[in-house]
N, C-alpha and C positions, 0 to 999 in steps of 0.2 A: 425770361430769356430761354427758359428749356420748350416752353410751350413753342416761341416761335423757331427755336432753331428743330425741332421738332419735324414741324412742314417744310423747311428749309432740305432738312435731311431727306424729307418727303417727295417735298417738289425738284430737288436738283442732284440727289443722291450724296452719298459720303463726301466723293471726289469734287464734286460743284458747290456744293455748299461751302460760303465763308466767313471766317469772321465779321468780314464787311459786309457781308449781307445781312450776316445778326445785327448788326448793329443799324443798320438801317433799318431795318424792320421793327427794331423795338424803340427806334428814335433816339439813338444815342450818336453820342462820337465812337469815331473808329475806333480809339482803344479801350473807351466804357469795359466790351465785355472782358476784356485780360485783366481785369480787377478780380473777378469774380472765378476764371476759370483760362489757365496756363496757355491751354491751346485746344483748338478745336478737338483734339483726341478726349480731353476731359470735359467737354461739353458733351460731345457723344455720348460718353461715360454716365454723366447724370440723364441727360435724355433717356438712357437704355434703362438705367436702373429706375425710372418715375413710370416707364412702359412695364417693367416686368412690374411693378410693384402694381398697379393698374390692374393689369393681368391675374398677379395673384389675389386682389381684394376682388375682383368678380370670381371666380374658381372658390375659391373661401368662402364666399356668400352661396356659392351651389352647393358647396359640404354643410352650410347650415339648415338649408334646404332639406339637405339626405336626413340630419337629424331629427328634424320636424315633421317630415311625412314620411319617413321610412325607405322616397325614393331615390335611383342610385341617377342622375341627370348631370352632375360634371363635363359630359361629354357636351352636352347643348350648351353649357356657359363657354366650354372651351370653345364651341364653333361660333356662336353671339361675338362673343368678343373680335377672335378674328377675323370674321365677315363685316362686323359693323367698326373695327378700328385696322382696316386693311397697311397702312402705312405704319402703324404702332407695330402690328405682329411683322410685318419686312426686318423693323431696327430692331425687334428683339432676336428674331432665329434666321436672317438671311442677310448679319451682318460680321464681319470678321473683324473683331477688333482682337488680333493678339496681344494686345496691352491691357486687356479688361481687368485680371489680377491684382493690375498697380491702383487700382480703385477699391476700396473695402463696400462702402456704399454699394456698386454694381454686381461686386461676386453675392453681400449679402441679400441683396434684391435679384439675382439667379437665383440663388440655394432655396429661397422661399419659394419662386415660383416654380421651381423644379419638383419641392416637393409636394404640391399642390398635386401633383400628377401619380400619387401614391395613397395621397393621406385620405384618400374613398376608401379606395380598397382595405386597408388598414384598418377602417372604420366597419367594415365589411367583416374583416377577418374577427378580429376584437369584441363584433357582436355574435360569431359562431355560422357566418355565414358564408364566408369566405376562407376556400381552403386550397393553399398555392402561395407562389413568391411572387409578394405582393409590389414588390421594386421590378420586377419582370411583367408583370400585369398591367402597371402603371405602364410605363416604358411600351410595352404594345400599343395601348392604347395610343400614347401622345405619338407614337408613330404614324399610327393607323391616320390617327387626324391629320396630324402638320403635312402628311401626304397628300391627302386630299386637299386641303387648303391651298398649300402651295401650287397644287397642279391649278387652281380655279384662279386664283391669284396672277398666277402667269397667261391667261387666259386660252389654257387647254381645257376646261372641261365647263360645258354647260348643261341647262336643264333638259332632261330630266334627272340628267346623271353629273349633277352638281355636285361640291365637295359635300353638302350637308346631306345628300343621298347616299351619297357614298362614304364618307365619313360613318353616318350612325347604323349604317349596313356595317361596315367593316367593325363598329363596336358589338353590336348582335350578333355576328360570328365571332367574335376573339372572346366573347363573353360566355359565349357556350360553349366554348374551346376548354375555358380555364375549370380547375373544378373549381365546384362550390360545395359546401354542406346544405343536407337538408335539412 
């Protein structure tokens, strides 16, 4: 059900997506999906939290990366991801759910992948080569990108000066910006 209400959320937005369309889509009766989940707020809810959770196992998989060759590339996982699952990154950071809270699941699948956005630099710092606040360095960065992204997303910026040009331009300056130890 989350996979299709997923594209559902995708293809029709928040507001057009419905329970009767999940359920059509997954071949059920209309009230099938209210077994499983209160109301379409709590389907969003798990949708958002299986995106961020998506999100933070590719980012994780680029911090493993950093350990094994030494290099710092999280920023390419974070733009991979978002370019190649465009409607995934929409539900995760260009959606307003004021109720997210009332979901444990969805805040602890934010908190993870929020932290994703630190835990390089940390790794950086920790091995002597990173010197600055490293939750402010993060925080640059996942700015720098979800800007660029968003702008190419909405379909303001193309090549040459795509989000991913401008994205890892704007990591190469914030990167030189921050100290580092030598």
């Amino acid at each position: 059900m989350c996979v299709a209400a997923e594209e559902l959320f995708a293809a029709h937005g928040l507001e057009g997506a419905t329970m009767r369309q999940l359920a059509d889509a997954v071949g059920v009766s209309a009230m099938t999906p209210y077994r499983y989940f209160k109301d379409k707020d709590a389907i969003l809810a798990a949708v958002r939290a299986r995106v961020f959770n998506r999100f933070a196992d590719a980012m994780e998989e680029a911090h493993s990366r950093l350990d094994k060759t030494g290099g710092f590339r999280p920023d390419e996982a974070y733009l991979d991801f978002a370019l190649a699952n465009r409607s995934a990154y929409r539900i995760m950071f260009d959606t307003n759910q004021p109720t997210a809270t009332r979901y444990p699941e969805l805040v602890k699948a934010m908190d993870r992948a929020r932290s994703t956005m630190t835990s390089g630099w940390q790794k950086l710092a920790d091995a002597g080569k990173f010197k600055g606040d490293v939750e402010l360095a993060g925080r640059q960065i996942w700015a720098a990108m979800h800007g660029a992204i968003m702008l190419e997303l909405s379909g303001l910026l193309r090549k040459p000066h795509d989000a991913r040009t401008i994205g890892m331009a704007a990591i190469r300056s914030l990167s030189n910006a921050i100290p580092h130890r030598k």
